[in-house]
C-alpha positions as CSV (number, residue, x, y, z in Angstrom):
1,X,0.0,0.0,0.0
2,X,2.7,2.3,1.0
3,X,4.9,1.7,-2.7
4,X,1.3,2.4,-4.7
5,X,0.9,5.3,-2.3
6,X,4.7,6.6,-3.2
7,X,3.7,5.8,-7.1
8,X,0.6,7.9,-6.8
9,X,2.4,10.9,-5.7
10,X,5.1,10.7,-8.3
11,X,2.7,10.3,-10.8
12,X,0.8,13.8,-9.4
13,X,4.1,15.6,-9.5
14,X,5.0,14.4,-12.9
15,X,1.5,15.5,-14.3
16,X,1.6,18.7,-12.1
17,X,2.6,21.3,-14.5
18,X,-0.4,20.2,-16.9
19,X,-3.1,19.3,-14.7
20,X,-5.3,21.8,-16.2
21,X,-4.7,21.3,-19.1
22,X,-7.6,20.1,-21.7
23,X,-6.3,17.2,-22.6
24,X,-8.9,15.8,-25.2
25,X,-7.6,19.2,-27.1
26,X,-4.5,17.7,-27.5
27,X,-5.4,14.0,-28.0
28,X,-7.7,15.5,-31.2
29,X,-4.7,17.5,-32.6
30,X,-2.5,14.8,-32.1
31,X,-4.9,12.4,-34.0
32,X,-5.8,14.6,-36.4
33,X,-2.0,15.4,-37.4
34,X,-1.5,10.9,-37.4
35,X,-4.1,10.7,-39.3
36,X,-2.6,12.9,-41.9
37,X,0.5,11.3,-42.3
38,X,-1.7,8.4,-43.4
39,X,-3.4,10.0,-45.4
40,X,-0.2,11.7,-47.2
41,X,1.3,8.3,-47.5
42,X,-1.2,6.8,-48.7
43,X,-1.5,10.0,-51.6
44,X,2.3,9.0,-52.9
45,X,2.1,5.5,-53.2
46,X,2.3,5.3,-56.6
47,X,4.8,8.1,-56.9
48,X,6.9,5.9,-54.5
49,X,7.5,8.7,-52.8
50,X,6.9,8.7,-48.3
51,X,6.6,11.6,-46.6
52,X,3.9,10.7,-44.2
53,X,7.4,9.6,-41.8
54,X,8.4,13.6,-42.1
55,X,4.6,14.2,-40.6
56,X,4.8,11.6,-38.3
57,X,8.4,13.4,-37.0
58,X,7.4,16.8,-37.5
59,X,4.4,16.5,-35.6
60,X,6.0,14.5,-32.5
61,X,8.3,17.6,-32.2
62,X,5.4,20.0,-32.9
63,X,3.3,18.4,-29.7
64,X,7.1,18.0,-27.7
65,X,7.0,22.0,-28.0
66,X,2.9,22.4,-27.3
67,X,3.6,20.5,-23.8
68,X,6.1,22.1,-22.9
69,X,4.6,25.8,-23.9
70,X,1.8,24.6,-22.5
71,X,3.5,24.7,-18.6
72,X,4.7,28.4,-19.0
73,X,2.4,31.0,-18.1
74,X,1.1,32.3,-21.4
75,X,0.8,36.2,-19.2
76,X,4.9,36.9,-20.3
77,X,4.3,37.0,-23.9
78,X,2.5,40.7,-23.2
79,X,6.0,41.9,-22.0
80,X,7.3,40.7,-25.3
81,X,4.6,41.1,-28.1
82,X,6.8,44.0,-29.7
83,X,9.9,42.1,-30.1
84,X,7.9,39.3,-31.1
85,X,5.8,41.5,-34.1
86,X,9.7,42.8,-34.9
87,X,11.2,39.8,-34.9
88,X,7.9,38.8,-37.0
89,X,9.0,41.5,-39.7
90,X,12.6,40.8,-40.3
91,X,11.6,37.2,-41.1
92,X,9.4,38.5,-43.5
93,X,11.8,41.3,-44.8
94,X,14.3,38.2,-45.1
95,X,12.3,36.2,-47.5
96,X,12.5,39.1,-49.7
97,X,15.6,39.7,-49.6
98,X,17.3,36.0,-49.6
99,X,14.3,33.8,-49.9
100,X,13.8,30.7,-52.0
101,X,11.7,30.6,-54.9
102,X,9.3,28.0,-55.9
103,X,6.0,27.9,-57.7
104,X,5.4,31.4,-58.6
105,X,6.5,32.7,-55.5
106,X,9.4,33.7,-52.8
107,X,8.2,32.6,-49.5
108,X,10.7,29.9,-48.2
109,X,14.1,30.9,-46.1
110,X,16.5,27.8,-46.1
111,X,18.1,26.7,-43.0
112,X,20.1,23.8,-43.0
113,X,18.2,21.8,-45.4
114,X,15.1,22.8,-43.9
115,X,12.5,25.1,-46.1
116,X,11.5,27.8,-42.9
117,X,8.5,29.3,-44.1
118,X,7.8,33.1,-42.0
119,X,4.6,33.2,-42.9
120,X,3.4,30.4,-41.6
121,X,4.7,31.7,-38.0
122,X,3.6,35.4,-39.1
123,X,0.1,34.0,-37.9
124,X,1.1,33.3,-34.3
125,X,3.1,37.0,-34.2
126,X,-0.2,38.8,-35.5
127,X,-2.4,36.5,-32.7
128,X,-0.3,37.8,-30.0
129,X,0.4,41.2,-31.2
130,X,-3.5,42.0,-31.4
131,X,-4.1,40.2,-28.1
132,X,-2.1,42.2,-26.3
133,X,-3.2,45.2,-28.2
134,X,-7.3,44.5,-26.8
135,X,-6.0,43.2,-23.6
136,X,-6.0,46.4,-22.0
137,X,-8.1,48.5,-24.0
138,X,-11.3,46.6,-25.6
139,X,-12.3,47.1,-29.1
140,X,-14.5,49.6,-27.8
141,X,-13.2,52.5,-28.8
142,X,-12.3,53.7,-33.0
143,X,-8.4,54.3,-31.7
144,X,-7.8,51.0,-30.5
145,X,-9.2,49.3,-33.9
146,X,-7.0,51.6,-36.3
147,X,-4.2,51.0,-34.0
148,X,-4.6,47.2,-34.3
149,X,-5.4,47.6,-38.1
150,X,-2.2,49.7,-38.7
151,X,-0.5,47.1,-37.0
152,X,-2.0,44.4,-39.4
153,X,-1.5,46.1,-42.5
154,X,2.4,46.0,-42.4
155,X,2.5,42.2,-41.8
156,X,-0.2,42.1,-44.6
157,X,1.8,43.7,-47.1
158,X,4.9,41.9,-46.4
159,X,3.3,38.5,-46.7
160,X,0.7,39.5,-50.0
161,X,4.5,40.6,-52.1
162,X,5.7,37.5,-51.2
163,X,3.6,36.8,-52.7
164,X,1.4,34.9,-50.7
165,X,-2.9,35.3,-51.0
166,X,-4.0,32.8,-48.9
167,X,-1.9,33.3,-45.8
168,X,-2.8,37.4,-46.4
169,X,-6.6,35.9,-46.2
170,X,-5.7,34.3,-43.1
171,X,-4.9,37.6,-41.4
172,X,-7.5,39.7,-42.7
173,X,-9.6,36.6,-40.6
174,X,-7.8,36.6,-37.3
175,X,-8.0,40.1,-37.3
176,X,-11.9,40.5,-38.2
177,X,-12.5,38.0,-35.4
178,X,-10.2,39.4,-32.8
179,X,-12.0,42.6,-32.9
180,X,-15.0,41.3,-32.7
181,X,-14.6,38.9,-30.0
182,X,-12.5,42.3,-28.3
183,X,-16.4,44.1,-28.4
184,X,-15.7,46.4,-31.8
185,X,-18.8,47.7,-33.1
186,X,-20.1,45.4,-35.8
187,X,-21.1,48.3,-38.1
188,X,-16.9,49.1,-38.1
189,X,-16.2,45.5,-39.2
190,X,-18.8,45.9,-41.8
191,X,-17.4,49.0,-42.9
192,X,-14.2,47.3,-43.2
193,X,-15.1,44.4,-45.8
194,X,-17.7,47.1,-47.5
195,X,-14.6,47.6,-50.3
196,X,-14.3,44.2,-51.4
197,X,-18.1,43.8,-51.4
198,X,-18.4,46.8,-53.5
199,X,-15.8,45.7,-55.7
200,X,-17.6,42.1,-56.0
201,X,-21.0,44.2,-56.7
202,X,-19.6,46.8,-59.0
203,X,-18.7,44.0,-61.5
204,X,-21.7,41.7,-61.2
205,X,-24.8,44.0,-60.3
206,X,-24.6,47.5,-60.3
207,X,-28.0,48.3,-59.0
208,X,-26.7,46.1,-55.9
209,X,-23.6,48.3,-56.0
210,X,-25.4,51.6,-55.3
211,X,-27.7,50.4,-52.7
212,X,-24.6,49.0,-51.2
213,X,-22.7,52.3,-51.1
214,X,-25.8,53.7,-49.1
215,X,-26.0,51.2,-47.1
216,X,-22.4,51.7,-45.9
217,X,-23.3,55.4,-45.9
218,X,-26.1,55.0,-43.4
219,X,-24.0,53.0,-41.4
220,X,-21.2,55.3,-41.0
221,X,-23.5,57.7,-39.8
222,X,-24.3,55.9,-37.2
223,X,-21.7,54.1,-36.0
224,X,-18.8,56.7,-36.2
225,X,-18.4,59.9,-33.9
226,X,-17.9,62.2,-36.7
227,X,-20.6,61.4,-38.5
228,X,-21.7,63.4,-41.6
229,X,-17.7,62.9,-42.9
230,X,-18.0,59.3,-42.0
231,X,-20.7,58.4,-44.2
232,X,-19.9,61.0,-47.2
233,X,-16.0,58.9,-47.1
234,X,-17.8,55.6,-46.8
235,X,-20.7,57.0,-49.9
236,X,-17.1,57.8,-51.7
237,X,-14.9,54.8,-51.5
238,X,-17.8,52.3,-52.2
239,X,-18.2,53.9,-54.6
240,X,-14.9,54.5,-56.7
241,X,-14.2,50.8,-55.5
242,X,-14.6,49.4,-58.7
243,X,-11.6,51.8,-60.4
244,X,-9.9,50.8,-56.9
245,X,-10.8,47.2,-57.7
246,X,-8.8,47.1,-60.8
247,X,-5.7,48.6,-59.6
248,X,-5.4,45.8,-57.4
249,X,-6.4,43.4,-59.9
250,X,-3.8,44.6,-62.0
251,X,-1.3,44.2,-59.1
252,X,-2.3,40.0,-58.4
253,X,0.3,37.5,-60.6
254,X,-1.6,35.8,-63.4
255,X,-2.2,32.4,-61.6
256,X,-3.6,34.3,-59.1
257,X,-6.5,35.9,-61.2
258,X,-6.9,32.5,-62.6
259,X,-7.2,31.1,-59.2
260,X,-9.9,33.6,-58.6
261,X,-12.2,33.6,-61.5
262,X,-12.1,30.0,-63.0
263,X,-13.1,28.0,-59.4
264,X,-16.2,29.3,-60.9
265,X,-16.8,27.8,-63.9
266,X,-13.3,25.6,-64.1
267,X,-14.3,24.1,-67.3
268,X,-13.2,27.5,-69.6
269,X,-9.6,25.8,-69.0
270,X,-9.9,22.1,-68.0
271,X,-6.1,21.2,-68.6
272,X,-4.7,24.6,-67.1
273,X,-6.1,26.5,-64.2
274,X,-9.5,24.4,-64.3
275,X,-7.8,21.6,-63.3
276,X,-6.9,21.0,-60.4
277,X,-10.3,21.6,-59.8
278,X,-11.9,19.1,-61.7
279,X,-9.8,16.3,-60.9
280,X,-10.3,17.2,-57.3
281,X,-14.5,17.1,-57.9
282,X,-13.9,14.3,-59.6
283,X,-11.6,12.1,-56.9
284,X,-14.1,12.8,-54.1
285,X,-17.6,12.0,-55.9
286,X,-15.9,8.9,-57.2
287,X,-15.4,8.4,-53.2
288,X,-19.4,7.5,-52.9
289,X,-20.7,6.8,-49.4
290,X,-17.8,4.4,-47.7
291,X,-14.8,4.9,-50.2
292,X,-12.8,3.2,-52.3
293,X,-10.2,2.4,-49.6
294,X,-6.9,3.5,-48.5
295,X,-4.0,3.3,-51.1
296,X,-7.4,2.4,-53.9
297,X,-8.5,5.4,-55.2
298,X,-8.2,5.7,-59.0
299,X,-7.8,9.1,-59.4
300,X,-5.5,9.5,-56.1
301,X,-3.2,6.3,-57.5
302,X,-2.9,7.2,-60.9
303,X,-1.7,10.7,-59.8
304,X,-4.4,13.0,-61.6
305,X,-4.4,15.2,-58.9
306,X,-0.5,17.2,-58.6
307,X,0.5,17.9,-55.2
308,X,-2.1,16.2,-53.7
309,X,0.0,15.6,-50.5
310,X,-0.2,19.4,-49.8
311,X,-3.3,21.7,-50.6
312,X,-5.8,18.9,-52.1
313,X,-5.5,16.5,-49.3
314,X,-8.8,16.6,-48.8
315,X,-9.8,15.0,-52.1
316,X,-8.2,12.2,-51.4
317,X,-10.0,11.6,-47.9
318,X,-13.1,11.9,-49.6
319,X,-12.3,9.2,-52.6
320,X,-10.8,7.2,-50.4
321,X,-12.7,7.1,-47.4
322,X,-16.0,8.7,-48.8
323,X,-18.8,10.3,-47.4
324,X,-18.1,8.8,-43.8
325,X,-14.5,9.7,-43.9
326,X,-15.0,13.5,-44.8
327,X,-17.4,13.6,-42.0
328,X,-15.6,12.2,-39.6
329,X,-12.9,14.5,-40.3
330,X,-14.8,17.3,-40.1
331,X,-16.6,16.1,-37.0
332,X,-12.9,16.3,-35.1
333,X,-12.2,19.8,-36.2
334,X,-15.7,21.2,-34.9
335,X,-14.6,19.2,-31.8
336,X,-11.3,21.0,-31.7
337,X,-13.1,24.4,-32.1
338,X,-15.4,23.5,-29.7
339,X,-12.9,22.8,-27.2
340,X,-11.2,26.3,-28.5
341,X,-14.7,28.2,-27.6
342,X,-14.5,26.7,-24.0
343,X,-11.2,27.9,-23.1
344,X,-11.8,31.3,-24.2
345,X,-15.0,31.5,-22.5
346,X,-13.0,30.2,-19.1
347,X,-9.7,31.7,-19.9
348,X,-8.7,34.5,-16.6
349,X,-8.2,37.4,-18.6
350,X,-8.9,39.5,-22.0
351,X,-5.6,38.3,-23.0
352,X,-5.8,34.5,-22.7
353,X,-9.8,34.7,-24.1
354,X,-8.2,36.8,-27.2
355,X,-5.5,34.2,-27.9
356,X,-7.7,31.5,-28.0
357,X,-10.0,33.4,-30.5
358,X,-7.3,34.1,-32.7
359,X,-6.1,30.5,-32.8
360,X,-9.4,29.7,-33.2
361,X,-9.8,32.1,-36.5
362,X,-7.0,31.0,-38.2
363,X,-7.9,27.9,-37.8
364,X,-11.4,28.0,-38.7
365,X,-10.8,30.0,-42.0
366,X,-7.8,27.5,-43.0
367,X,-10.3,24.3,-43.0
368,X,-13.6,26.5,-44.5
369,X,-11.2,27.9,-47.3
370,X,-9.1,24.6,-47.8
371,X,-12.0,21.9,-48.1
372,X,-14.3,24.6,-50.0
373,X,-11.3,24.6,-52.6
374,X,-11.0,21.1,-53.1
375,X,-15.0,20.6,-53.8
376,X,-15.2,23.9,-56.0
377,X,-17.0,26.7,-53.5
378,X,-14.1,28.7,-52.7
379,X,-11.0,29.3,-55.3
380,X,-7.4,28.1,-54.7
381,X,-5.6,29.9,-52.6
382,X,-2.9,27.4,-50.8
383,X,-4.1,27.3,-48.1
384,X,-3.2,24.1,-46.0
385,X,-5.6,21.7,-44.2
386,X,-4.4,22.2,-40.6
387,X,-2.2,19.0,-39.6
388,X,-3.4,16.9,-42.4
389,X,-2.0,18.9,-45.3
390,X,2.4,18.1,-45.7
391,X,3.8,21.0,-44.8
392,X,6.5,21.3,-41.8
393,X,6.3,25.0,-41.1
394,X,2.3,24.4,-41.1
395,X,2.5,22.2,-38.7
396,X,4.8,23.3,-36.3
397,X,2.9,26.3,-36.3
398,X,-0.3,24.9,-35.7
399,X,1.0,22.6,-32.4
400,X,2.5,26.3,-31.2
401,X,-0.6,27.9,-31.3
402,X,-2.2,24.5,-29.4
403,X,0.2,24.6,-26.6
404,X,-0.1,28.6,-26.0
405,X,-3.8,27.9,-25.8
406,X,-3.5,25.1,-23.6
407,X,-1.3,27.5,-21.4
408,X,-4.1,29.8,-21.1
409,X,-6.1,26.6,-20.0
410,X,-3.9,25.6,-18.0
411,X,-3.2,29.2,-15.8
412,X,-6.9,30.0,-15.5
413,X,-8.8,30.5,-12.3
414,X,-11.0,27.4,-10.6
415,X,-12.9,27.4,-7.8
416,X,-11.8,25.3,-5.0
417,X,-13.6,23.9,-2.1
């Protein structure tokens, strides 16, 4: 009795540092990133090609650094969110200046055999940033919003020249959400995303596009302090947004345009742009209700889909597991962003609540985006299926942003009796 006594106790101190911690958060991640390693070897078998191992590696490193994050109070990243965002810039700055290319675009630094993507981490630096922006200010006020937007919009530029659409997506996302969860007024948010709705508008509907602009107009007026200049700028840039919207259509790279228009209708080019598109359509209705089984799929094994491994993951879930498969996949992520919600409902502080959102944004967007690619509702923007999609800087990202939210479950306040 007295040696399981003396076990007991060294198992409590061993599990001390985490015992608030929500494990089933990091059981689902942890499965989640297995299964993808399965998933990506089972993608290159006929290319005879394994990189499921590097997922498999990655990720055990990836959770290594999320428990161990996860025991350190998650409070001392306020005292150093600045050099964080700085550091956060120099990567980016690097990549420009002595970056890889590769596939259109400059976004990899090279260190020691190892493809570093900044980006990737970029999303972690913007959390924390505009978490400890709101912490002790809320949303509340039109300062604290254009001081969180100005601090977006460098990071934003760096990362679009890259360049890089779908990570630039991913902060426009974390920081919509962020403000919102930090109590901005909606009407500001709305006001925000009125340009690209114009733009959408001004070259599909025009009628649309002038009761838009008024719309905006109204709300100005009643959301801002100063109100008759708020709504007459809002009447004016929704509506010169469509000039607007072809200077920066003029600035996107032509793959991206392609990207953008032809997930509509990917037929008008079914062996360029279109294609990816309709293979990936293809692969997953040929899927059916249970599958065609693991290493089976014809489309998956007779490599129709390019770099399925990465982006398009998701198509080969659905032709080789089906139906079930896809919704048991996407059953675990609203599990994971359930478990997400609850911390930052719990969480002590503004600060730990505001991390958890913005992990939750990012990763929210990613899997919307990502899957609504691969079955032709969203265009393709490489964007990566969190933990299932190959991708190392991905993936250690995404286990950092686990543990710091599993630090801010982990530090928050219980009632004892």
């Amino acid at each position: 009795m007295l040696q399981m006594s003396l076990l007991s106790l060294r198992w409590k101190d061993l599990i001390a540092p985490w015992q608030e911690v929500d494990w089933l958060l990091f059981a689902l991640s942890a499965g989640v990133m297995v299964f993808g390693g399965i998933m990506i070897h089972s993608a290159e078998l006929s290319q005879g090609l394994n990189n499921g191992w590097q997922q498999w590696l990655f990720g055990c490193l990836g959770l290594a650094l999320a428990l161990l994050i996860a025991r350190y109070r998650y409070e001392n990243l306020i005292q150093w969110h600045w050099i964080i965002y700085g550091m956060t810039n120099i990567s980016l700055v690097a990549v420009m200046v002595m970056g890889i290319h590769a596939k259109g675009a400059q976004r990899w630094i090279s260190i020691a055999g190892f493809n570093f993507q900044p980006s990737e981490f970029a999303k972690l630096g913007i959390i924390v940033t505009l978490a400890a922006l709101l912490e002790p200010q809320t949303a509340s006020q039109l300062s604290t919003v254009l001081r969180a937007l100005a601090v977006t919009a460098l990071l934003w530029i760096l990362v679009f020249l890259q360049p890089d659409l779908g990570t630039s997506l991913v902060f426009g996302a974390i920081t919509l959400r962020m403000l919102y969860w930090g109590n901005a007024n909606p009407g500001w948010l709305l006001l925000l995303i009125s340009p690209v709705v114009a733009a959408v508008l001004f070259n599909t509907y025009l009628p649309a596009w002038f009761g838009w602009a008024g719309a905006m107009s109204l709300i100005a007026f009643g959301t801002l302090p100063w109100r008759r200049v708020g709504a007459i700028v809002a009447l004016a840039v929704n509506l010169v947004v469509g000039e607007l919207g072809q200077i920066f259509w003029k600035l996107l790279k032509p793959y991206q345009k392609d990207r953008l228009i032809l997930f509509l209708d990917p037929d008008k080019d079914p062996l360029g742009s279109g294609y990816h598109l309709i293979q990936s359509r293809i692969a997953i209705g040929a899927g059916g209700l249970w599958g065609q089984g693991l290493g089976h799929g014809t489309q998956t094994q007779l490599n129709f889909i390019p770099e399925q491994h990465t982006d398009f993951i998701f198509s080969a879930v659905g032709e080789e597991l089906g139906f079930v498969g896809c919704s048991a996949v996407l059953y675990v992520f609203w599990l994971i962003c359930l478990r997400l919600i609850v911390i930052a409902q719990n969480a002590k502080d503004n600060f730990g609540s505001l991390l958890a959102v913005g992990v939750l944004s990012m990763l929210v967007f990613q899997v919307i985006i990502n899957i609504g690619m691969t079955v032709g509702l969203a265009p393709v923007t490489g964007i990566p299926l969190p933990w299932i999609s190959y991708g190392r800087s991905a993936l250690l990202t995404n286990f950092i942003a686990i543990g710091i939210v599993e630090s801010v479950a982990n530090y928050r306040q219980r009632l004892k009796f």
